[in-house]
C-alpha positions as CSV (number, residue, x, y, z in Angstrom):
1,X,-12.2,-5.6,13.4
2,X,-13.4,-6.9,10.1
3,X,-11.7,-3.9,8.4
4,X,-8.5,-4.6,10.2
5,X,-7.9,-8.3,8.2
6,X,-8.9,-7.0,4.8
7,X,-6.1,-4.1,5.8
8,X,-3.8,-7.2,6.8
9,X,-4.9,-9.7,3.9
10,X,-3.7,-6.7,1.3
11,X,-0.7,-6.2,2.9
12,X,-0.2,-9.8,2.7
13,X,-0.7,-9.8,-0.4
14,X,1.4,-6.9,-1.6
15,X,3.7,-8.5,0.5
16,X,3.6,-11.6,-1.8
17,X,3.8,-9.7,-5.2
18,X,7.1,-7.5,-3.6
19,X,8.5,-11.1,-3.2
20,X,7.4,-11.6,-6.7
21,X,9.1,-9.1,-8.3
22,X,12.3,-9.1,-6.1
23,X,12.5,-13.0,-7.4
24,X,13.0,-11.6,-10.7
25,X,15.3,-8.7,-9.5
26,X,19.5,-10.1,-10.1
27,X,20.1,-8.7,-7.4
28,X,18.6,-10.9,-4.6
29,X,21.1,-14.2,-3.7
30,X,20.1,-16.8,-5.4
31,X,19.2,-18.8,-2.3
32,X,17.0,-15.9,-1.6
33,X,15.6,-16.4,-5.1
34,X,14.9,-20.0,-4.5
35,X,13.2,-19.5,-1.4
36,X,10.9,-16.4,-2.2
37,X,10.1,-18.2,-5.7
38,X,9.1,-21.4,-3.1
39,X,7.1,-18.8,-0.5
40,X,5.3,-17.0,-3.6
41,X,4.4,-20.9,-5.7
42,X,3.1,-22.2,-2.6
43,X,0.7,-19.3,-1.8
44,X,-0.5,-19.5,-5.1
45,X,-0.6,-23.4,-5.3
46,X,-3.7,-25.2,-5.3
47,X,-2.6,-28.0,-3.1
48,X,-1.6,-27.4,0.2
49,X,0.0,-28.7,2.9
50,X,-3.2,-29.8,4.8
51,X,-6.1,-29.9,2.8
52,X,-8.2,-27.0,3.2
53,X,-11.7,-29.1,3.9
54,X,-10.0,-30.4,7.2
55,X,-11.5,-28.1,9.5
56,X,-9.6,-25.5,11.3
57,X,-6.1,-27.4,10.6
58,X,-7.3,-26.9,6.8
59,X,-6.7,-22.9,6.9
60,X,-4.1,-23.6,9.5
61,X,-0.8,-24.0,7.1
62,X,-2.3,-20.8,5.1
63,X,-2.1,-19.0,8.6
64,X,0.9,-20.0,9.8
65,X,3.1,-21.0,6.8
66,X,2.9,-18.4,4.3
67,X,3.1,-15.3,7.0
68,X,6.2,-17.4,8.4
69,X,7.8,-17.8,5.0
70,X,7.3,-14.0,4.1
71,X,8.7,-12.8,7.2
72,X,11.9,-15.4,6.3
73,X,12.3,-14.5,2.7
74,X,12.5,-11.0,3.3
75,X,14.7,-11.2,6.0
76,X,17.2,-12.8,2.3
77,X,16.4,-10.0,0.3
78,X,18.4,-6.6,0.5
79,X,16.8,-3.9,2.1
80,X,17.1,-1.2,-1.1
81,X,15.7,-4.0,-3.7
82,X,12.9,-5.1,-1.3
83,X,12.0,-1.5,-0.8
84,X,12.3,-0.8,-4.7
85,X,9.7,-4.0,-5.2
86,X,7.5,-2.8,-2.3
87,X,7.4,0.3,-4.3
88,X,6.6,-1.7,-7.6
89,X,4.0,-3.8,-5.7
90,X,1.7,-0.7,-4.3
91,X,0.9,0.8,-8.0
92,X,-1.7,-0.6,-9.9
93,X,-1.7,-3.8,-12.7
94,X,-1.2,-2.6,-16.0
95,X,-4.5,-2.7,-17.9
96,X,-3.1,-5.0,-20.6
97,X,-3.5,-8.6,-21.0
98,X,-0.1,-10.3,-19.5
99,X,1.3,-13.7,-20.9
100,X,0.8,-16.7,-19.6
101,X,4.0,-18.2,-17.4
102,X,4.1,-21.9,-18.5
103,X,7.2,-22.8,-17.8
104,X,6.7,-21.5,-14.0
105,X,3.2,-23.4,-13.7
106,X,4.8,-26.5,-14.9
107,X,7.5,-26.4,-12.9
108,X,5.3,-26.4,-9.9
109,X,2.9,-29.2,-11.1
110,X,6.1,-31.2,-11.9
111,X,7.5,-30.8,-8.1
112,X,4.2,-31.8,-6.9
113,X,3.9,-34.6,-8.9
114,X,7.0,-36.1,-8.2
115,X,6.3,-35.1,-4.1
116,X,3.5,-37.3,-4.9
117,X,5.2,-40.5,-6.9
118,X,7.9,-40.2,-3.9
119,X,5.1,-40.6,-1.5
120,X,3.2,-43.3,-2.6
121,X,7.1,-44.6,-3.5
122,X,7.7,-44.4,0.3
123,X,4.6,-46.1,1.3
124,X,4.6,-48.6,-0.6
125,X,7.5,-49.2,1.2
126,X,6.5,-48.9,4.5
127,X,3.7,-50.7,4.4
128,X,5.4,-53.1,1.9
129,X,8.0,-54.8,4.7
130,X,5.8,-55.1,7.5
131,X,3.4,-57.4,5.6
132,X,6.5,-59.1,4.6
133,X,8.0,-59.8,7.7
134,X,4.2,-60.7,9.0
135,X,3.6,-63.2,6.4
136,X,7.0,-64.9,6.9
137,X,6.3,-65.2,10.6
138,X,3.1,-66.6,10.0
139,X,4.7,-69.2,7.5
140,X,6.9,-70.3,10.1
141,X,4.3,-70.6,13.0
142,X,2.3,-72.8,10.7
């Protein structure tokens, strides 16, 4: 059984670098592109969904949401690139030392941290207008 999900978990992950590579390919539609770039960042993010010390809903997203955007994204991709990239993703890494993608890794941090500012945006909000409208009511009652 155990051998079974370490089969699954590398096919998941070849899986992942096939979508990788066919982001990269000009080929794909660029609405393909976007998403596989979104399904391959987020699988590779730190910060999830759900937080993964929350138990059981912690591993939850990871179980449901990256399986779920695979199966999607390769349903956008053409079937001879995705088969070229699965191809590409079964051989080994090259030995050599590959550069760092900075502009990549900041565009991620940057769409979390602005997911963030328009959270705490929104909540402030939210919470904002009730105290509002509570305070005003007492006022008048008094």
């Amino acid at each position: 059984m155990i051998k079974n999900w370490k089969q699954k978990a590398k096919a998941l992950i070849n899986e992942l670098y096939a979508l990788y590579l066919a982001y990269k390919d000009p080929r794909v539609p660029w609405h393909a592109r976007i998403f596989a770039a979104c399904v391959v960042g987020y699988a590779f993010s730190p910060i999830d969904l759900i937080p993964d010390p929350i138990p059981v809903l912690g591993y939850l997203d990871d179980l449901i949401f990256i399986p779920l955007g695979i199966a999607l994204a390769i349903r956008m991709i053409p079937p001879d690139v995705l088969r070229e990239c699965r191809e590409k993703a079964c051989q080994p890494f090259p030995t050599e030392k590959r550069k760092n993608n900075w502009i990549a890794a900041s565009v991620i941090v940057l769409i979390w941290i602005l997911l963030f500012v328009l959270t705490i945006y929104c909540l402030r909000r939210w919470i904002g207008k009730p105290m509002k409208i509570l305070s005003g009511s007492i006022l008048t009652i008094l």
